[in-house]
N, C-alpha and C positions, 0 to 999 in steps of 0.2 A: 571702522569701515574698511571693508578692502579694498585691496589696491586695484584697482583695474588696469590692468594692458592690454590694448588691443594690437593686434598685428594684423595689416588688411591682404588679404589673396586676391588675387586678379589672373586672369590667363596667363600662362608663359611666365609665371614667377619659379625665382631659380627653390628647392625644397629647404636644401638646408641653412639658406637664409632664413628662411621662418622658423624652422624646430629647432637650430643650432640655440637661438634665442629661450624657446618657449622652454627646451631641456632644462633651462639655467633658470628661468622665472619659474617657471610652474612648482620649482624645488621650495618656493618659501610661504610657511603660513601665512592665509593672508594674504595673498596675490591669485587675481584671475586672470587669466588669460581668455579672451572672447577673439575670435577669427573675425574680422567684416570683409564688407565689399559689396558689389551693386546688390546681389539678393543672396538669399540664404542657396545652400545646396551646394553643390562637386564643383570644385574646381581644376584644374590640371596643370601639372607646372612643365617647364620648360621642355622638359621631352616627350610630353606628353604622355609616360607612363605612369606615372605618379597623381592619385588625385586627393585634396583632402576637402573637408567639410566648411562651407561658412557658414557661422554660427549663426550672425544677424547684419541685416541690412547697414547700412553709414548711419542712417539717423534714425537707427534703436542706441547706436553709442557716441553722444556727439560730442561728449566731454569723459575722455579715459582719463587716465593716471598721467599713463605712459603710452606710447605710438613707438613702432617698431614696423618701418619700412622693408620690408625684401624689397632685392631687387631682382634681377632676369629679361631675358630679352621682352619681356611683356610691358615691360616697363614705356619703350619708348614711343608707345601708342598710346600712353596715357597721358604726356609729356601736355597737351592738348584737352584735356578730360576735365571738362570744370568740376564733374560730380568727386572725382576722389582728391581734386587739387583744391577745392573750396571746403571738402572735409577736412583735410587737413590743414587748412588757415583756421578755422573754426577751433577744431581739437588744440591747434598749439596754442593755442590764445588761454588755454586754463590746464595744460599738461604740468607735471614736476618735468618731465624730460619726454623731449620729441628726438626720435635715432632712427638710424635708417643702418642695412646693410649693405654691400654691394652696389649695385645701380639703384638702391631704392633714393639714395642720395638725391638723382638725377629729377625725381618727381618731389623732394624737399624743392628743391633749387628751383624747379619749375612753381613751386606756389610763393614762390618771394623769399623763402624759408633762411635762403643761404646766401641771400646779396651780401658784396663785400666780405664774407667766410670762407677763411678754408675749410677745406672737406676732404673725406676718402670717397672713396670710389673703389671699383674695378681698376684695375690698371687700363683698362683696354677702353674706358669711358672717361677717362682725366681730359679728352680734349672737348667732350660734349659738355662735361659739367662745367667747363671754365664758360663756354658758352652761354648756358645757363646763370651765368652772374654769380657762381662761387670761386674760389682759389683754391683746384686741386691742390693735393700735396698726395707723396708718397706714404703716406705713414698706415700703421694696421687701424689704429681710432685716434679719433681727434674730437677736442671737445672746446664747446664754451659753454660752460656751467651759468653765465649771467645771459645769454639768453638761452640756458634749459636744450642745449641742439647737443648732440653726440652723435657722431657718423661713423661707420670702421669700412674699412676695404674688402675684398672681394670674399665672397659665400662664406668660410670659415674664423675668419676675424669677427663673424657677429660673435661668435661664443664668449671672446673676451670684451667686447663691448657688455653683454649680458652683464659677465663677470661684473665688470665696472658696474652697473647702473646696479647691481644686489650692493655694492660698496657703499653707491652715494645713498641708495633707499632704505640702508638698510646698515651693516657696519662692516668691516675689511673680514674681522674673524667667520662672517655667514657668509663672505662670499667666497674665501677661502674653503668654509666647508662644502659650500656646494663642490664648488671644485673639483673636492676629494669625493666626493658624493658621486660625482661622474666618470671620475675617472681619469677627467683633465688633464695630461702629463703626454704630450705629443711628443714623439720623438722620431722622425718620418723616415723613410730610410735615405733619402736623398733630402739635399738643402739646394734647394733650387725650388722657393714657394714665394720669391719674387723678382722682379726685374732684376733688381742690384745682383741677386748671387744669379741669375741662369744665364748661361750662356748662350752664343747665339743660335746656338742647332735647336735648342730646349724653345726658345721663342718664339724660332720660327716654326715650329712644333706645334706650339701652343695656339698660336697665330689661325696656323690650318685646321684644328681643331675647333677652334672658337666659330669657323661658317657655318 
């Protein structure tokens, strides 16, 4: 049987939390990837230029494999949303692994997902998710393998989160090759890709950027 992943879109979901993910799943025989969310059809993410397709409704797939939350400013009007916060207690209740990217974290925590866990996040959301009843931390993923939850930090940390979950579904050497498959070898021209190394002009940059 294959694997199912679903990865749900909603309005104002950030892009490459979702495809950062699917680039690295979609690579292995044997895994589907399905989009959900309220109905099928165009969704558009965060800046509104960007639109992609949901494939099927929440409850055409009520029990995936694996759940792969984006996050994005869309996120925190769903905080509230019984329909994708009751999917997702449903779904994790028979998933191998429920993960989130970004602020998809912030709608885990909102369905009970994350009481008493630590989590990633956005940096710029570690004080909503404590809220929410998880224990940010800094880190790019963070995992509890016994209860099945893996979370990473902001929009390109899902890629290694992927990474991991081809590891644990799968074995180190294919996820390695995806890896190399993509191309995976960041080497950014600046290192200033999180709190600890950016200085304060880069933050307060980033800060004004982020309204």
């Amino acid at each position: 049987m294959p694997v199912q992943v679903a990865i749900p879109l909603f309005p104002r979901f950030t892009a490459l939390d979702a495809i950062g993910p699917y680039e690295v799943l979609q690579r292995i025989p044997d895994v589907d990837v399905v989009f959900v969310g309220d109905r099928c059809g165009e969704v558009r993410s965060d800046s509104g230029m960007l639109g992609m397709i949901c494939d099927a409704p929440f409850d055409e797939v009520p029990h995936p494999d694996v759940v792969v939350v984006p996050g994005g400013i869309g996120t925190r009007v769903l905080l509230d949303d019984d329909r994708i916060l009751s999917w997702l207690r449903n779904a994790h209740s028979r998933t191998a692994f429920t993960t989130s990217v970004c602020t998809g974290s912030l709608l885990l925590a909102a369905a009970g997902l994350l009481d008493g866990l630590t989590a990633a996040t956005h940096w710029g959301a570690g004080e909503l998710l404590e809220h929410l009843g998880a224990h940010y931390v800094g880190q790019r993923v963070v995992e509890h393998l016994p209860q099945r939850i893996v979370t990473s930090a902001g929009v390109s940390s899902g890629i290694d989160m992927a990474l991991r979950l081809v590891e644990l579904l799968v074995d180190a050497e294919t996820a390695q090759a995806v890896q190399l498959m993509i191309e995976y070898d960041p080497r950014p021209p600046f290192d200033s890709g999180s709190l600890a190394k950016a200085d304060e002009g880069v933050r307060e940059r980033a800060g004004q950027l982020r309204r």
